[in-house]
SESEKOL-29307 format. One record per residue (C-alpha): residue number from 1; residue in three letters; y, z, x. Coordinates in steps of 0.5 Angstrom, whole numbers, m for minus. Layout:
// SESEKOL-29307
{resi NUM&resn ALA&c2 Y&c3 Z&c1 X}
...
***
This chain:
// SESEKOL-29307
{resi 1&resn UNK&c2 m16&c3 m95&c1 m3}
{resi 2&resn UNK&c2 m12&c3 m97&c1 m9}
{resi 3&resn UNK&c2 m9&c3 m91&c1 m10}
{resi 4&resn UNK&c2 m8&c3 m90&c1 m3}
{resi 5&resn UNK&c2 m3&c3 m95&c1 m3}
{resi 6&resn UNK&c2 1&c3 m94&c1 m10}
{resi 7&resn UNK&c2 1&c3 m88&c1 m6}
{resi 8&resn UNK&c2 5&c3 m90&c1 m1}
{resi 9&resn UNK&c2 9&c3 m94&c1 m4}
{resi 10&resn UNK&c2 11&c3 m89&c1 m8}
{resi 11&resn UNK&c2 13&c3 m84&c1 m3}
{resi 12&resn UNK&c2 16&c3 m90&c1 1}
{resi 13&resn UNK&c2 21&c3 m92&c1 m5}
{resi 14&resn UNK&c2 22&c3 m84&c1 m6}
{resi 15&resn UNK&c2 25&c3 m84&c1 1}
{resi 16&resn UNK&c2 29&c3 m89&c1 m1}
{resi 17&resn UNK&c2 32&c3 m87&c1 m7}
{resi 18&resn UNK&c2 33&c3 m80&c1 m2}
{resi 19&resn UNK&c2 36&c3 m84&c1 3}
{resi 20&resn UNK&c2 42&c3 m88&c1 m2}
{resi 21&resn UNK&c2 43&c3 m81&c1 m6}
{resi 22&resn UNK&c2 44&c3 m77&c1 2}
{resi 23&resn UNK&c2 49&c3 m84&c1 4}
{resi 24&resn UNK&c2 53&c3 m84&c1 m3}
{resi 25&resn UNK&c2 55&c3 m77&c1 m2}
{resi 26&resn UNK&c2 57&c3 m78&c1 7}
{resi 27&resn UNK&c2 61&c3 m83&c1 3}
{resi 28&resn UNK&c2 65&c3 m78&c1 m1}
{resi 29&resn UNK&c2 65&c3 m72&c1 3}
{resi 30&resn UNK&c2 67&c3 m76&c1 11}
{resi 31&resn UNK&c2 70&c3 m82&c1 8}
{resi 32&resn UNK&c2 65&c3 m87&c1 9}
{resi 33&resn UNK&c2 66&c3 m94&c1 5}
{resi 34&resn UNK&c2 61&c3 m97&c1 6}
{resi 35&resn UNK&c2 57&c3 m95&c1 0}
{resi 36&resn UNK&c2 64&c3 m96&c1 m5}
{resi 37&resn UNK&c2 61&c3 m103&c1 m7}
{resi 38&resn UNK&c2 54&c3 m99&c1 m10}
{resi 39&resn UNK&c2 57&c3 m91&c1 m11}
{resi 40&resn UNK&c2 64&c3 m91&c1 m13}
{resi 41&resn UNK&c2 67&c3 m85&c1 m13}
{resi 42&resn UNK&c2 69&c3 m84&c1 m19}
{resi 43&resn UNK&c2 61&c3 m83&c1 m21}
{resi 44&resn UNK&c2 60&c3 m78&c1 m16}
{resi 45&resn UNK&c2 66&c3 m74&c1 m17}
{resi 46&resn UNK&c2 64&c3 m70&c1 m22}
{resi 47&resn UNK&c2 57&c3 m68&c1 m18}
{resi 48&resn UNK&c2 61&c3 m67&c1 m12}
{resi 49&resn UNK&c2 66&c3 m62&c1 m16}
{resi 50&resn UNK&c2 63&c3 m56&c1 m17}
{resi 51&resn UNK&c2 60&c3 m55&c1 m9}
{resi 52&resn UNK&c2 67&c3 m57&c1 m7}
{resi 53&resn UNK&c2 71&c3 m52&c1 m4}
{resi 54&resn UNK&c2 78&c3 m54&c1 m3}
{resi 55&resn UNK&c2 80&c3 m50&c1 3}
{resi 56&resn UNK&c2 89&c3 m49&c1 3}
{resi 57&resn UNK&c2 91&c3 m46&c1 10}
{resi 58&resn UNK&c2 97&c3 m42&c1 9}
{resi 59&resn UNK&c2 101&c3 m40&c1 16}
{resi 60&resn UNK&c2 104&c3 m33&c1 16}
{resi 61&resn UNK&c2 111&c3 m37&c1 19}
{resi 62&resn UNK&c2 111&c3 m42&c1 13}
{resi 63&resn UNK&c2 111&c3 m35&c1 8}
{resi 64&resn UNK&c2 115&c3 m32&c1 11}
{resi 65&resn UNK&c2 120&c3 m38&c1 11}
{resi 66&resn UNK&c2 119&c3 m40&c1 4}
{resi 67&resn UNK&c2 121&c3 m33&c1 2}
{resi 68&resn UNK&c2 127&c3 m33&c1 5}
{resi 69&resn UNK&c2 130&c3 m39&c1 3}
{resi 70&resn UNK&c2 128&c3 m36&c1 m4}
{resi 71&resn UNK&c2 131&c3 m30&c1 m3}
{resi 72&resn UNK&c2 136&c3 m30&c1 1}
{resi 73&resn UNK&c2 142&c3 m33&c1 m3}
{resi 74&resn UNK&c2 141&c3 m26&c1 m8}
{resi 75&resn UNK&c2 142&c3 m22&c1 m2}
{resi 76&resn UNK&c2 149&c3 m20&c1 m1}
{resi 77&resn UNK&c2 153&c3 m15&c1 5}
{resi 78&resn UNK&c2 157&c3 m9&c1 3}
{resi 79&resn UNK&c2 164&c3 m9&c1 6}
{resi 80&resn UNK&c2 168&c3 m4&c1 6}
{resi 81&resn UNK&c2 177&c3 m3&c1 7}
{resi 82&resn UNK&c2 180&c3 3&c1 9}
{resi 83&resn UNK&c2 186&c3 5&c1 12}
{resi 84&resn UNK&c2 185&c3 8&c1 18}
{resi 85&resn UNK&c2 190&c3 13&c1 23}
{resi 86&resn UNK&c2 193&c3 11&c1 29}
{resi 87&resn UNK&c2 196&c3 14&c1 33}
{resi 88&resn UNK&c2 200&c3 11&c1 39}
{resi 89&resn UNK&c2 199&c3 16&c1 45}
{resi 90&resn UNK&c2 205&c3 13&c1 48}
{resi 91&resn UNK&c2 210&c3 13&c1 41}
{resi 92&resn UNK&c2 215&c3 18&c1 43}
{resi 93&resn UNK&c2 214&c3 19&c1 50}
{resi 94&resn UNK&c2 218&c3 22&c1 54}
{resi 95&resn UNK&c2 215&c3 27&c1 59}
{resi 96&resn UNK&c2 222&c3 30&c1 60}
{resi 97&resn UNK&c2 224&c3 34&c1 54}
{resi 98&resn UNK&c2 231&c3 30&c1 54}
{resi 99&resn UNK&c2 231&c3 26&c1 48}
{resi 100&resn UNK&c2 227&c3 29&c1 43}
{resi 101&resn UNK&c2 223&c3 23&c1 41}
{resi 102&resn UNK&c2 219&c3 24&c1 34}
{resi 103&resn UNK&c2 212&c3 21&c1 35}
{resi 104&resn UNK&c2 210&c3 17&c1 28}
{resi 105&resn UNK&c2 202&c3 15&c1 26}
{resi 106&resn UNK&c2 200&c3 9&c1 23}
{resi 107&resn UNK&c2 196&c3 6&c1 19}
{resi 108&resn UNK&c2 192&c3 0&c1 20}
{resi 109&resn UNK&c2 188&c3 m3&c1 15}
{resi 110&resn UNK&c2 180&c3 m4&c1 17}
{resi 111&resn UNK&c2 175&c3 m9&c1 14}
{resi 112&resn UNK&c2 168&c3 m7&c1 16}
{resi 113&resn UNK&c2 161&c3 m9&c1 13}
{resi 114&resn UNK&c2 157&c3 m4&c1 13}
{resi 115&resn UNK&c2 150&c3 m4&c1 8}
{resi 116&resn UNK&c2 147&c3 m9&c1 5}
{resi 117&resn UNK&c2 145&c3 m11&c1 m3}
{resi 118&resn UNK&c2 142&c3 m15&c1 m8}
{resi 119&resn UNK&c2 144&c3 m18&c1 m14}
{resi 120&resn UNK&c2 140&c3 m16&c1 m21}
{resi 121&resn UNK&c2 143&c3 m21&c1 m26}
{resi 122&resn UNK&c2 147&c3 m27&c1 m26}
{resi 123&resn UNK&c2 154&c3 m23&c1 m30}
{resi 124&resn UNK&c2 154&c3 m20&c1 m23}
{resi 125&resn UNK&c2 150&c3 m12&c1 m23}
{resi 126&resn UNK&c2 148&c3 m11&c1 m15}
{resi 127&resn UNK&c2 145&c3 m6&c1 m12}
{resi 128&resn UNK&c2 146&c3 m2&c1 m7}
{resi 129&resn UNK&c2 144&c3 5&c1 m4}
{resi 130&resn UNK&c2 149&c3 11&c1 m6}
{resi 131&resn UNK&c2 151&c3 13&c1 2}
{resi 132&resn UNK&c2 154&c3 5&c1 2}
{resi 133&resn UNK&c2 158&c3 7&c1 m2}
{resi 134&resn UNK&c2 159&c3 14&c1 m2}
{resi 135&resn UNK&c2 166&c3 15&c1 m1}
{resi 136&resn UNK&c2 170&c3 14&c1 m8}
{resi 137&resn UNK&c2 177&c3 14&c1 m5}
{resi 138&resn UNK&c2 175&c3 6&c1 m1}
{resi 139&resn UNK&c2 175&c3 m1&c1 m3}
{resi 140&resn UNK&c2 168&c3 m5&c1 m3}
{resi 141&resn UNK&c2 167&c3 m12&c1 m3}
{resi 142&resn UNK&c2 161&c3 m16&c1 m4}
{resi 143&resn UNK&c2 160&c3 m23&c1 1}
{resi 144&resn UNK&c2 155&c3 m27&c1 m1}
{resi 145&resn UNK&c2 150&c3 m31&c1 4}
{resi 146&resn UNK&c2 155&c3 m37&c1 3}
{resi 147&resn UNK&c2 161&c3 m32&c1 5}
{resi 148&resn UNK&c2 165&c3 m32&c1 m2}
{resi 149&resn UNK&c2 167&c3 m26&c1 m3}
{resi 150&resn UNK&c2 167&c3 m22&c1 m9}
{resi 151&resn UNK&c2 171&c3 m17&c1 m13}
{resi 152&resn UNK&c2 169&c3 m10&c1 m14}
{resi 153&resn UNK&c2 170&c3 m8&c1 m22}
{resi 154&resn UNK&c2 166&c3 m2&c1 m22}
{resi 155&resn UNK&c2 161&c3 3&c1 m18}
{resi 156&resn UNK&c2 156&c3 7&c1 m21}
{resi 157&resn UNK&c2 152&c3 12&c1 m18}
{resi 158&resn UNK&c2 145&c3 15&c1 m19}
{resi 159&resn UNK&c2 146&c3 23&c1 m18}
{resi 160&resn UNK&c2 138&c3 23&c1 m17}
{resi 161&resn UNK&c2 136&c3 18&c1 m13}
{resi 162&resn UNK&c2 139&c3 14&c1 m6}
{resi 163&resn UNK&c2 142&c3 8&c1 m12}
{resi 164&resn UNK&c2 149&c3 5&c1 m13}
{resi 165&resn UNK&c2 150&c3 m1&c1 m18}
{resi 166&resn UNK&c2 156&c3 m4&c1 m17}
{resi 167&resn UNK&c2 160&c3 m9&c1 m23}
{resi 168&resn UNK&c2 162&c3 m15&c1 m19}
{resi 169&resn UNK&c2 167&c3 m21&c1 m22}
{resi 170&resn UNK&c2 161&c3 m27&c1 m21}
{resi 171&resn UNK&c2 164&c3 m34&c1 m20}
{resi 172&resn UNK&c2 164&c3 m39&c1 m25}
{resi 173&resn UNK&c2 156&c3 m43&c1 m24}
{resi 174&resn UNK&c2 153&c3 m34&c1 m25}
{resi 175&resn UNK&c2 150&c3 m31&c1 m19}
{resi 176&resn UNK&c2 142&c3 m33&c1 m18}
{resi 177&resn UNK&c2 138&c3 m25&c1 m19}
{resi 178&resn UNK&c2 132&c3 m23&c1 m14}
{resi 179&resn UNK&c2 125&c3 m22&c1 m19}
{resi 180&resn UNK&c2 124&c3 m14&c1 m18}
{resi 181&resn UNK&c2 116&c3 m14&c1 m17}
{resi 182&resn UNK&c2 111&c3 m7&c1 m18}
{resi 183&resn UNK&c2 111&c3 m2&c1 m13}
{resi 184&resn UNK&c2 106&c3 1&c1 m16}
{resi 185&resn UNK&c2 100&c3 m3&c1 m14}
{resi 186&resn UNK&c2 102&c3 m3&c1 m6}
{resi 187&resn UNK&c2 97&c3 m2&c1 m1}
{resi 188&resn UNK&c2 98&c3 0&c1 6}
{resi 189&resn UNK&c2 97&c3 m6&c1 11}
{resi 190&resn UNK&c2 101&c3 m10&c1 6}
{resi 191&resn UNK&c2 105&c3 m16&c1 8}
{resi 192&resn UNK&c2 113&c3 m14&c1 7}
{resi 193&resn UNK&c2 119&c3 m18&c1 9}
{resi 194&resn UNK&c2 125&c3 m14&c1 10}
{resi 195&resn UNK&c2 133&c3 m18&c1 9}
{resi 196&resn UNK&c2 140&c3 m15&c1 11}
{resi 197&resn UNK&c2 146&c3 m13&c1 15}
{resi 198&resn UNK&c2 142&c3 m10&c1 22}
{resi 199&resn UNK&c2 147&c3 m6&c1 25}
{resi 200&resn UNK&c2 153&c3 m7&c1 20}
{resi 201&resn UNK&c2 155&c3 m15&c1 24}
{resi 202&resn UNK&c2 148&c3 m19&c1 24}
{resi 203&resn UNK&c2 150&c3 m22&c1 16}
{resi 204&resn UNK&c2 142&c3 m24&c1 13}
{resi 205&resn UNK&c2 138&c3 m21&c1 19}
{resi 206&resn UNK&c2 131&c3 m22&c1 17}
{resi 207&resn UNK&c2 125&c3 m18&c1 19}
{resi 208&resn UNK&c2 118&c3 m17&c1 18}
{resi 209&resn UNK&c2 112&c3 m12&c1 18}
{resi 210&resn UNK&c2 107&c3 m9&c1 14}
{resi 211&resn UNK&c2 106&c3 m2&c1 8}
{resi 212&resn UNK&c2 105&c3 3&c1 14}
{resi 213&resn UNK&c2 105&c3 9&c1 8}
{resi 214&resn UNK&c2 106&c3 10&c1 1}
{resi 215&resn UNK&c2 108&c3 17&c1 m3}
{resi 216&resn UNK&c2 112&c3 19&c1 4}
{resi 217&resn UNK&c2 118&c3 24&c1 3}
{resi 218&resn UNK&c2 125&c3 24&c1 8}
{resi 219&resn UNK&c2 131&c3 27&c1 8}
{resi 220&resn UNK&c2 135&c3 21&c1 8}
{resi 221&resn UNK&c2 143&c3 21&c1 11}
{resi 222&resn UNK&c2 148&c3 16&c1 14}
{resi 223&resn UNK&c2 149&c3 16&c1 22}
{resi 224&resn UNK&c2 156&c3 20&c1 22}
{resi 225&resn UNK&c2 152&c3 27&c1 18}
{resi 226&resn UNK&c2 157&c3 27&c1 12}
{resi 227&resn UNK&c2 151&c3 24&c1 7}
{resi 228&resn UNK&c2 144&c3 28&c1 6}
{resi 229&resn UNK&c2 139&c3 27&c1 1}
{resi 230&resn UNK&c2 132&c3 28&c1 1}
{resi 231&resn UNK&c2 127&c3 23&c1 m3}
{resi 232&resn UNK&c2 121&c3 23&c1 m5}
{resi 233&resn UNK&c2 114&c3 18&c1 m6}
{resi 234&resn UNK&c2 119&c3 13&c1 m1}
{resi 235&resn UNK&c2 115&c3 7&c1 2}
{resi 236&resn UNK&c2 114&c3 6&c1 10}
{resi 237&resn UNK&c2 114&c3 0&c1 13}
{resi 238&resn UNK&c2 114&c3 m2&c1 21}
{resi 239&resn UNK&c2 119&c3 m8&c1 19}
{resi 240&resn UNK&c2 126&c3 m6&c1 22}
{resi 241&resn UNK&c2 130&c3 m3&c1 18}
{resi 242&resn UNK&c2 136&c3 m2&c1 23}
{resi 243&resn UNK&c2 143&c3 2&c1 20}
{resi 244&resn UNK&c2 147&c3 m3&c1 16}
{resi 245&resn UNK&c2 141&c3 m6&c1 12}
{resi 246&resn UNK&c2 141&c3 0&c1 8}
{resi 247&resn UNK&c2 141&c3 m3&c1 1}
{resi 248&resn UNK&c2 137&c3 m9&c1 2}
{resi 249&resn UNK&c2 131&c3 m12&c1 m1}
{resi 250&resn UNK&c2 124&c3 m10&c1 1}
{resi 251&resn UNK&c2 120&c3 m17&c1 m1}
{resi 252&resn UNK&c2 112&c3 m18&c1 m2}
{resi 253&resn UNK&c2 110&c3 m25&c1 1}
{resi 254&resn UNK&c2 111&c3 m28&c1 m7}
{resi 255&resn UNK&c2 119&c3 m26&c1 m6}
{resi 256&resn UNK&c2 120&c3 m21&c1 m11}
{resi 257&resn UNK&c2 123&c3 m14&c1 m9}
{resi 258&resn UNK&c2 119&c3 m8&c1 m8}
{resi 259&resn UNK&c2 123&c3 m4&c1 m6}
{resi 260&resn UNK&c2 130&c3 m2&c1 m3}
{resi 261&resn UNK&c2 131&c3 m1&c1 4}
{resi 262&resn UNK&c2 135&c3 7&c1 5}
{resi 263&resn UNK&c2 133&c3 10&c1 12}
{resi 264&resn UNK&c2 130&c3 9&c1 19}
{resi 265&resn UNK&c2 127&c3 15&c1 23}
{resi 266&resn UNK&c2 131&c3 17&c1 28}
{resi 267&resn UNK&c2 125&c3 19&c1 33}
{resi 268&resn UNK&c2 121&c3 14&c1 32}
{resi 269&resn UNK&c2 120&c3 6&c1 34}
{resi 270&resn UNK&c2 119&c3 2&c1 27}
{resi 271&resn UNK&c2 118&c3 6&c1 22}
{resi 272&resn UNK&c2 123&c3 5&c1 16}
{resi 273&resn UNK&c2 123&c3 7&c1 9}
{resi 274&resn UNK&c2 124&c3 4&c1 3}
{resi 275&resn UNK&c2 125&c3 7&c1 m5}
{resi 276&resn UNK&c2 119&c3 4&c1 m10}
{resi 277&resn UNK&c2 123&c3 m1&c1 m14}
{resi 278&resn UNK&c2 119&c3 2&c1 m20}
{resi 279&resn UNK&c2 123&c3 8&c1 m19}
{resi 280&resn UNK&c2 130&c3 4&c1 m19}
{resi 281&resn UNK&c2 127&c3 m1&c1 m25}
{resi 282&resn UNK&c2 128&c3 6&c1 m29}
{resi 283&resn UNK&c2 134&c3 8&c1 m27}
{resi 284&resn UNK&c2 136&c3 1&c1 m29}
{resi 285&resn UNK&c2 134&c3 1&c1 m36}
{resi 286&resn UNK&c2 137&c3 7&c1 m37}
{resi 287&resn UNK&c2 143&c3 5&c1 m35}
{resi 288&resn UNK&c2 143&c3 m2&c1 m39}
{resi 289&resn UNK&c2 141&c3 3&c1 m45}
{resi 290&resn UNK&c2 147&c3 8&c1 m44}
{resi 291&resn UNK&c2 152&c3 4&c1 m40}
{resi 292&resn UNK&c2 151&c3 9&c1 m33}
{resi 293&resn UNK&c2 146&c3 14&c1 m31}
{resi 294&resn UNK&c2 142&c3 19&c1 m35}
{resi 295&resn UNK&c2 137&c3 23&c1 m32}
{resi 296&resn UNK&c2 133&c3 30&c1 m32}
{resi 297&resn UNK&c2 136&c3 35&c1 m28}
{resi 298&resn UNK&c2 132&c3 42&c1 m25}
{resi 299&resn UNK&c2 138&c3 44&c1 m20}
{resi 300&resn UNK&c2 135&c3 45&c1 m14}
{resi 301&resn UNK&c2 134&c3 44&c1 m7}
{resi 302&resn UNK&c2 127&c3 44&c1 m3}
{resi 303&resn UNK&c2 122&c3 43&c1 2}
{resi 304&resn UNK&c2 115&c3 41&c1 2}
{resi 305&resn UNK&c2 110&c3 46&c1 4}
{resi 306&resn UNK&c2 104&c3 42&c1 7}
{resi 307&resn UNK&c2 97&c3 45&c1 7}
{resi 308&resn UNK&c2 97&c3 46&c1 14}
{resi 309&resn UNK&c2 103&c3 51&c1 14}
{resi 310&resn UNK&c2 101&c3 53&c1 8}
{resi 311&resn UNK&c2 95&c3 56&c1 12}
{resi 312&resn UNK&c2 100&c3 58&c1 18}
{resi 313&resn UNK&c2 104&c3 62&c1 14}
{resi 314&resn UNK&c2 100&c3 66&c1 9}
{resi 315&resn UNK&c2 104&c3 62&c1 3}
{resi 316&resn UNK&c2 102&c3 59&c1 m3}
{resi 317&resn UNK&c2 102&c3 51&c1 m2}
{resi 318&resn UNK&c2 109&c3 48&c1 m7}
{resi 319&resn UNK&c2 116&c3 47&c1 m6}
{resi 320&resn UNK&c2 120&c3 51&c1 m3}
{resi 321&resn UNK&c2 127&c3 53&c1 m6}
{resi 322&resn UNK&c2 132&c3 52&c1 m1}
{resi 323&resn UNK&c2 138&c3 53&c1 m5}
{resi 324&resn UNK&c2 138&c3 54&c1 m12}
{resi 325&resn UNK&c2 145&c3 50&c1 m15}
{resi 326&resn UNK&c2 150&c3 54&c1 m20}
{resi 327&resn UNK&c2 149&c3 54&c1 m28}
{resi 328&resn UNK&c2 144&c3 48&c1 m27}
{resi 329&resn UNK&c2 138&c3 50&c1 m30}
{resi 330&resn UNK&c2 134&c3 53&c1 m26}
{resi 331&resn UNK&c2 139&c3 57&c1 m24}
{resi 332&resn UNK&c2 140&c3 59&c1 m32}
{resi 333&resn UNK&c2 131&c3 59&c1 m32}
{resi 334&resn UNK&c2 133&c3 65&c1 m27}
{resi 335&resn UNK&c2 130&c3 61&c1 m21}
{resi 336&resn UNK&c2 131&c3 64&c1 m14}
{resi 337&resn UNK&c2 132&c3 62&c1 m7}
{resi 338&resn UNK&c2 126&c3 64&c1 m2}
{resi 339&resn UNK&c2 122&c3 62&c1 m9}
{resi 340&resn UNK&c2 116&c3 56&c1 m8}
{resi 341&resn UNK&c2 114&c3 53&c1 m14}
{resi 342&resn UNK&c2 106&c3 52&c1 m14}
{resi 343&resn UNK&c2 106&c3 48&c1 m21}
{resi 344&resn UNK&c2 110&c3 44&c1 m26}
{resi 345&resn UNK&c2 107&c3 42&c1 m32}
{resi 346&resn UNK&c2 100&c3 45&c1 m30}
{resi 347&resn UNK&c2 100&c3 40&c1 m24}
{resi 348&resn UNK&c2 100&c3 42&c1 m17}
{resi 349&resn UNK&c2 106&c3 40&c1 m12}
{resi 350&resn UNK&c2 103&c3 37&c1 m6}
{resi 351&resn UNK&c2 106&c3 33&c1 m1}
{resi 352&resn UNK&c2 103&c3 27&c1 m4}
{resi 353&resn UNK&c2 105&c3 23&c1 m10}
{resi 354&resn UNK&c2 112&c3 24&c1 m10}
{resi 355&resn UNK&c2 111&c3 32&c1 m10}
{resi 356&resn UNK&c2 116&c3 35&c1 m15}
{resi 357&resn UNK&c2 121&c3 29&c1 m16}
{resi 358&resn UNK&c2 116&c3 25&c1 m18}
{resi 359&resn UNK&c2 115&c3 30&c1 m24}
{resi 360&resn UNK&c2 122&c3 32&c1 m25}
{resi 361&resn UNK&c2 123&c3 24&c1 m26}
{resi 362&resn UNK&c2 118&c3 23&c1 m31}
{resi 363&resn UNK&c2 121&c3 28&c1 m36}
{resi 364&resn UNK&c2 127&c3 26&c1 m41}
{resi 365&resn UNK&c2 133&c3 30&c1 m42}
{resi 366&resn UNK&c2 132&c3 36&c1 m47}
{resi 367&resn UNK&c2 125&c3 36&c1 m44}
{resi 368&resn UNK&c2 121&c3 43&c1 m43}
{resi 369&resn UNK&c2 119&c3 45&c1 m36}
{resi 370&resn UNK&c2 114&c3 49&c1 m35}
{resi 371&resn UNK&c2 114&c3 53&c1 m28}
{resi 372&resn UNK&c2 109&c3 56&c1 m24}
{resi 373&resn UNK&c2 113&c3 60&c1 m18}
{resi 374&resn UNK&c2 110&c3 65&c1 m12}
{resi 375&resn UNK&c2 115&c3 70&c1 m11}
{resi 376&resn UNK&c2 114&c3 76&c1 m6}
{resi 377&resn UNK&c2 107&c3 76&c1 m6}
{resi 378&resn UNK&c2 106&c3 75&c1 m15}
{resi 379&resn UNK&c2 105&c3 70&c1 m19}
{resi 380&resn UNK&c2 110&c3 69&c1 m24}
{resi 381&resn UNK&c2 112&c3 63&c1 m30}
{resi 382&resn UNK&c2 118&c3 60&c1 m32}
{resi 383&resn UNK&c2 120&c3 55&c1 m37}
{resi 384&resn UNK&c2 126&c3 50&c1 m36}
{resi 385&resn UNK&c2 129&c3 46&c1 m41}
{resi 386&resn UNK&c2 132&c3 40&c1 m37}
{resi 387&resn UNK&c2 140&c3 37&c1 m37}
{resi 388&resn UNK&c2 143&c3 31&c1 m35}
{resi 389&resn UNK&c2 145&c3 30&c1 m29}
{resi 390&resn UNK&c2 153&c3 30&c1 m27}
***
C-alpha cells in the first residue's frame, strides 16, 4: 500500500514538473508572461534557440523595389546629336517657271535618345552596345538618372561582340558603378530585373521576368537594317526588352548585372535577349590591360547547322561558311564558302553552348586552331593561326 502511494505521489509530481516545463515554453514561443516571474526568457533562450526557425518572408515587389532603388542611379541613356537635312517642299516654289528660284536644303540639329548603358567605374567607363553607337560620324552624350549630362571623351568598340565602352567626363563626387555578377551559374527560370530607355523616350523603364533560355544564338541588328551581327551562347529572357533598351542592364535579384541587353524577337511576344556578362567581363579586362580591344580572329561568317537539319539535308552537323573574309585567317588557312566546320580543337560545333564562337573566344592572339571541315562529301583538316582583330 505504501508503495502504491509513493507511487502516486511520483507520477503526480512528474506531471507537474511536465506541466511547468510545457507552460514555460507556451511563455516563450506565444508570448505568455505569466510564468516570466518563475521562467525568465533568458534561461530558456538557449533550449529554445536550436528548434527555433526564423521565418523572414520576402515579397517579390520589395526585391524587385530594393534592386532598382540599387541600381538605378548606375544606369544612364545614350543620346544622340546629328544634323539632319531638310528639305523644304515649298523653297523656291514657283509653278510657273518665271523667276528661276534656287531651292536651297537645311540642316536641322537633332537630339535623340536611343539606347541605354551602365557605368563600369567611378572615373567614367560605360557600357553600351556597339549598334548604339555604330555611327562614327555622330556625337553621343550620356544622361544620367538625375539628367546631368555627360561628355563623351572616347568610344571604343569591340570587333567581336555587340560592345561599345564609352570614356566619359565624370562630375566631381565620381559615378556609382553597378557590381558585374556570373552568368555562368544561371539557371532557366531564373528571376531577372531588366532597366532601360524602352523605345528611345521612357528614360529608367523597368521591367521584369525570368531566364527563359541559355547558350541561345541570334542575329542581332537594329530596326532600320543598317546593323547585323550575329551572337552566340546569348541569355533569353521574357522581360521586356523594347528598342531603346539596348545596352542596359540585366539584374539578378541581389542587384549585380548578369547581362547586357542587345535584341528583342521581332516575331514573338516577350522573348529578349541579352550578352552573358562573363563574355563582357573578358573584354574588359583586355581593354583595361591593353587600352582597347584585342581579340582572336577566324574571319568568317556562318550559320549553325542543328541536327534536325543536318539529317534533312544529308550534311554533317557544324557550322556552315556563309562567307569567308578577305586576307583574314581562314581565308589564308584556305577556308572556302559552302564549307561546314565539323570540329574546332577536337570539339564538335553544336548549336549548344555558344557553338564556334564560344571556342573562338576562348583562344589567345597567335593561337593555333585546328580545324575539321566537310567539303564536297570529304573530310578535310585544316590549321588556323588566329590574329587580332581590326
Amino acid at each position: 500500500m505504501r508503495a502504491k502511494r509513493v507511487l502516486i505521489i511520483g507520477l503526480l509530481v512528474f506531471l507537474v514538473f511536465i506541466s511547468l516545463i510545457g507552460g514555460a515554453l507556451a511563455d516563450r514561443i506565444f508570448g505568455y508572461k505569466l510564468l516570466d516571474r518563475w521562467f525568465p526568457e533568458s534561461k530558456f533562450s538557449s533550449l529554445l534557440e536550436e528548434g527555433r526557425q526564423e521565418v523572414k518572408v520576402i515579397y517579390e515587389d520589395s526585391v524587385v523595389v530594393d534592386v532598382v532603388d540599387q541600381v538605378s542611379p548606375s544606369v544612364v541613356t545614350i543620346g544622340i546629336k546629328q544634323t539632319q537635312r531638310i528639305v523644304d517642299p515649298f523653297d523656291g516654289f514657283d509653278p510657273f517657271g518665271i523667276f528661276d528660284i534656287p531651292r536651297q536644303n537645311q540642316g536641322q540639329e537633332v537630339e535623340q535618345d536611343i539606347g541605354s548603358g551602365f557605368i563600369l567605374s567611378r572615373d567614367g567607363l560605360v557600357a553600351t552596345n556597339k549598334h548604339v553607337v555604330a555611327d562614327t560620324q555622330a556625337e553621343y552624350r550620356v544622361i544620367t538618372q538625375d539628367d546631368k549630362e555627360l561628355t563623351v571623351e572616347k568610344i571604343y568598340r569591340d570587333p567581336s561582340i555587340d560592345l561599345a565602352i564609352l570614356k566619359v567626363t565624370p562630375p566631381a563626387e565620381g559615378l556609382k558603378p553597378v557590381e558585374l555578377g556570373d552568368s555562368d551559374n544561371l539557371k532557366v527560370g531564373q528571376y531577372v530585373i531588366a532597366i532601360g530607355t524602352a523605345l528611345g523616350e521612357f528614360r529608367h523603364t523597368v521591367t521584369t521576368g525570368v531566364v527563359s533560355g541559355l547558350g541561345r544564338g541570334i542575329t542581332a541588328g537594329d530596326p532600320f537594317g543598317s546593323f547585323s551581327e550575329r551572337l552566340e551562347n546569348v541569355i533569353q529572357t521574357d522581360a521586356a526588352i523594347n528598342p531603346g533598351n539596348s545596352g542596359g542592364p540585366l539584374l539578378n535579384i541581389s542587384g549585380q548585372v548578369i547581362g547586357v541587353n542587345v535584341a528583342t524577337s521581332q516575331y514573338a511576344e516577350n522573348i529578349g535577349f541579352a550578352i552573358p556578362i562573363n563574355v563582357v567581363k573578358d573584354s574588359l579586362d583586355n581593354f583595361n590591360q591593353t587600352g582597347r580591344f584585342e581579340r582572336a580572329y577566324l574571319g568568317v561568317r556562318y550559320k549553325l547547322i542543328s541536327e534536325d537539319l543536318s539529317i534533312l539535308n544529308e550534311i554533317p552537323q557544324g557550322a556552315y561558311v556563309v562567307e569567308v573574309i578577305k586576307d583574314s585567317p581562314a581565308d589564308k588557312a584556305g577556308l572556302q564558302t559552302g564549307d561546314v566546320i565539323i570540329k574546332a580543337d577536337n570539339k564538335k560545333i553544336t548549336d549548344e553552348q555558344g557553338g564556334l564562337a564560344s571556342i573562338i573566344q576562348s583562344k589567345k592572339i597567335g593561337e593555333k586552331l585546328d580545324l575539321e571541315i566537310w567539303r564536297d562529301e570529304e573530310t578535310l583538316n585544316l590549321q588556323v593561326v588566329l590574329e587580332v582583330a581590326e
